[in-house]
N, C-alpha and C positions, 0 to 999 in steps of 0.2 A: 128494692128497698130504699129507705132514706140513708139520701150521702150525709155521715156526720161534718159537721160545721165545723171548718178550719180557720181561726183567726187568721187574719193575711200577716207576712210580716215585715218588717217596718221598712224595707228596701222593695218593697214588692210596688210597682207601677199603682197608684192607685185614679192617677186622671192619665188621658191624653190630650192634650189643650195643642192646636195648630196656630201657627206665627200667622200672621195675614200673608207676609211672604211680599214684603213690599219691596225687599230684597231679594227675591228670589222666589225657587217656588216654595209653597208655605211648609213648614216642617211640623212634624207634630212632640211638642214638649212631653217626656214623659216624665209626672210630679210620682215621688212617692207619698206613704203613708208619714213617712218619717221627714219630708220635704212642709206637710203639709203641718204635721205639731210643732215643729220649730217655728213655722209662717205663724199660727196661730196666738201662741205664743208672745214671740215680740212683738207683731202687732195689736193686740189684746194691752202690754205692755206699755210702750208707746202713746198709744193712745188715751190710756183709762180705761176700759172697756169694762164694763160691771154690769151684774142685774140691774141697776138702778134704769141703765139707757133703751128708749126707745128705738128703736131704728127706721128709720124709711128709707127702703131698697126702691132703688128705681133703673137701677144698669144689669144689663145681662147677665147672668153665671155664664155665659161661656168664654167670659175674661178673668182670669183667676184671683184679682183685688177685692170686687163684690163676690166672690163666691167664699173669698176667704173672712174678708169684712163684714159683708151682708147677709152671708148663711152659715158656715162651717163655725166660723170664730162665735157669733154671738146663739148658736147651738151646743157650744163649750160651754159658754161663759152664763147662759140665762138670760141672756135679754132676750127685749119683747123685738120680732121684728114686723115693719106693716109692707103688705104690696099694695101698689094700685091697680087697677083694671085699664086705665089709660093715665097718660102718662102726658103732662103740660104745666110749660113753670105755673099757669092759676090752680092748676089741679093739685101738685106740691105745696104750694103756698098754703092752699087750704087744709092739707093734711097737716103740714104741721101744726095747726089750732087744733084741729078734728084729733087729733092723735097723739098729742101733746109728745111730738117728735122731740128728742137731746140730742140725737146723733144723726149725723145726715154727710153720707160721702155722694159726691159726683161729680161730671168734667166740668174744667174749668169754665165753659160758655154760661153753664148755669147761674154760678156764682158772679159771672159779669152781667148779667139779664139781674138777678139780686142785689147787685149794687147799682146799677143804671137805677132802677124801681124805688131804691130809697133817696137818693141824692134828687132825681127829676119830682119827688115828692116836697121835698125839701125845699127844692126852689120854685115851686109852687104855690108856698105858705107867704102868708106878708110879709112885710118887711122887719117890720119887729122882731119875727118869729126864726126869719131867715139869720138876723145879727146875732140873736139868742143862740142857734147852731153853732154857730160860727165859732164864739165863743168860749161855747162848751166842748167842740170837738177839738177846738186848743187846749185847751185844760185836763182832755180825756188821755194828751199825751201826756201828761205827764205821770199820770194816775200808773202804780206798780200793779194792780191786779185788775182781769178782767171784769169781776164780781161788783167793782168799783165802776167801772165804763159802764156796765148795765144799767145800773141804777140811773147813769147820768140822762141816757139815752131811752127810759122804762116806756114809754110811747112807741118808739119803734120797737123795740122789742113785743112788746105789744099786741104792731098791727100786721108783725112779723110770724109769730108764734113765741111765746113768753116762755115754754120752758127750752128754746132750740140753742145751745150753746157749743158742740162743737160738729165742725164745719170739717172736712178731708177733701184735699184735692189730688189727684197723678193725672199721668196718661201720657201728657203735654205740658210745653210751658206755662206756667201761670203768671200772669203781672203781679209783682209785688206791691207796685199801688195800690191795684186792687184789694189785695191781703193785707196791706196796712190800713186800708181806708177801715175796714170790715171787723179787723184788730182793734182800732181806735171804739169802733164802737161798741164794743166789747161781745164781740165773738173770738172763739178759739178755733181759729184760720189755720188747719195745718198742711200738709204737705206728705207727702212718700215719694219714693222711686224705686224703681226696678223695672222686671222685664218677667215675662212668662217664664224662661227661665231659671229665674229667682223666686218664684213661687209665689208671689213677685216682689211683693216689697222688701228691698236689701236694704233702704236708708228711710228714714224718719222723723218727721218734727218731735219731739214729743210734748205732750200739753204742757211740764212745767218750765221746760225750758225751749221753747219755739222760737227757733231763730229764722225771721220772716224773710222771705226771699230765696232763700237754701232749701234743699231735699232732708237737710236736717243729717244725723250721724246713724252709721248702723244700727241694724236691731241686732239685740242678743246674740251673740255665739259668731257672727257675722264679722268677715275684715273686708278691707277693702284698699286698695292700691292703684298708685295714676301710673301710671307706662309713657314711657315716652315723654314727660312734661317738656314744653317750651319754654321760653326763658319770660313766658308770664305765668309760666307755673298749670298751665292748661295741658292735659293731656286723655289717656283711656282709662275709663275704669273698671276695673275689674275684680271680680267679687266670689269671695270664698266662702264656705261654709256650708251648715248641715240644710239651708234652702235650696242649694244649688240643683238643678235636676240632674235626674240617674243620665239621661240623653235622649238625644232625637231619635225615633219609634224608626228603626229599622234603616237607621244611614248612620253607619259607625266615622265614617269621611267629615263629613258635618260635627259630630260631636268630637274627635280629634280635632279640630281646627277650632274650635269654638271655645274647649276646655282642656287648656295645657297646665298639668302637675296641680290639676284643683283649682286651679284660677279661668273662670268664667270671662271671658275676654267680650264681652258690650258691646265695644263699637261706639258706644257714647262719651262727648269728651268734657270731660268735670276740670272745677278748680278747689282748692280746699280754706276756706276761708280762717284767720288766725284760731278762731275758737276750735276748731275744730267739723268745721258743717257745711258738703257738699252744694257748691252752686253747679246745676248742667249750663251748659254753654254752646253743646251741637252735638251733629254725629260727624265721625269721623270720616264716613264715607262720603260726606259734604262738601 
């Protein structure tokens, strides 16, 4: 006969995501269901995330930031998301016209292949056109809203994709040059951190207050604490709350050393800037 249908519930494993293991041999995270509505959640939060946004996915689900950003979150939330069949910054570039992309996360290399492509265009233009820039991307600083920068800039936006306005980066460091350059011209350059463990995103920009250079402050319901700080105030961070994974898929050893009294111990070493907004700095294993 038919087994009737059990809602899972909310503590119940619902991913097993493995570390690369670059540390070791690779462990397997186990997310619950209730790991993943909090993730959802604050990042949805954070970000803006609305019907209104497009998406263009182009990173794997079997890293839990697009799976949570690029399928599960905008499967909550209503937005539209697009794939591609192959995958090339011209074959991106063009989706975002073709698909009138708003929202677009990926690693930081892209976003430097994005900025290289507008700047080397820039100084390609005459002379006139190049002082004209110049000009205006001084003037864009001082401009309070990015609504304002766009317009400055509505030609690249343009030859960029016209409705593409915010930008997410993790994984790895990002140059804040870079995020300021791309800021200036008015895009919404943001930032996350975390780890598989955190389901993953623990810290984030958010669009109305992005503070450029930093992982930005926790999401929702989320603490966070440096351990050990040195006397430049750099230390571990480590991170509490309802993302935190249940633990590693059949090594109780690994999850005892990894999560002592609810605090997720990283290995990554942060410093905390006055405002309040995490800059990474290294691992500690470094």
């Amino acid at each position: 006969g038919l087994v009737p249908y059990r809602a899972p519930e909310n503590d119940e494993t619902a991913l097993i995501i493995y570390t690369s293991g670059t540390t070791g041999d690779p462990k397997g995270v186990e997310i619950t269901l209730s790991n993943l509505a909090h993730e959802i959640r604050g990042v949805a939060e954070s970000f803006e995330l609305s019907e209104r946004h497009r998406i263009l996915s182009v990173l794997p689900f079997s890293h839990v930031l697009p799976l949570v950003a690029n399928g599960l979150g905008p499967l909550c939330i209503g937005s539209a998301v697009i794939f591609l069949s192959s995958i090339s910054p011209q074959r991106i570039v063009e989706s975002f016209h073709k698909h009138r992309i708003t929202f677009f996360i990926c690693v930081p290399q892209f976003f430097y292949v994005l900025h290289k492509r507008i700047f080397s265009q820039v100084q390609s233009q005459p002379f006139f056109v190049r002082k004209l820039f110049a000009v205006l991307f001084k003037v864009a600083g001082w401009l309070p809203r990015p609504a304002l920068r766009r317009k400055l800039f509505g030609r690249i936006h343009g030859a960029i994709g016209p409705e593409l306005d915010i930008l997410v980066t993790g994984g790895s460091r990002f140059e804040p040059a870079v995020a300021q350059d791309l800021d200036r011209l008015g895009y919404t350059m943001l930032q996350a951190y975390g780890l598989t463990e955190s389901a993953p995103a623990a810290t984030a920009t958010p669009v109305q207050s992005n503070a450029i250079g930093t992982v930005g402050k926790p999401i929702r319901g989320v603490a966070i604490r440096i351990d050990a700080a040195d006397k430049d105030g750099i230390g571990e961070i480590c991170i509490r709350g309802p993302i935190i994974m249940k633990g590693y898929y059949k090594d109780e050893g690994s999850t005892r050393e990894s999560v002592v009294d609810g605090w997720f111990h990283s290995g990554d070493l942060v410093c905390l800037r006055p405002d309040g907004s995490l800059v990474i700095t290294g691992r500690s294993k470094d």
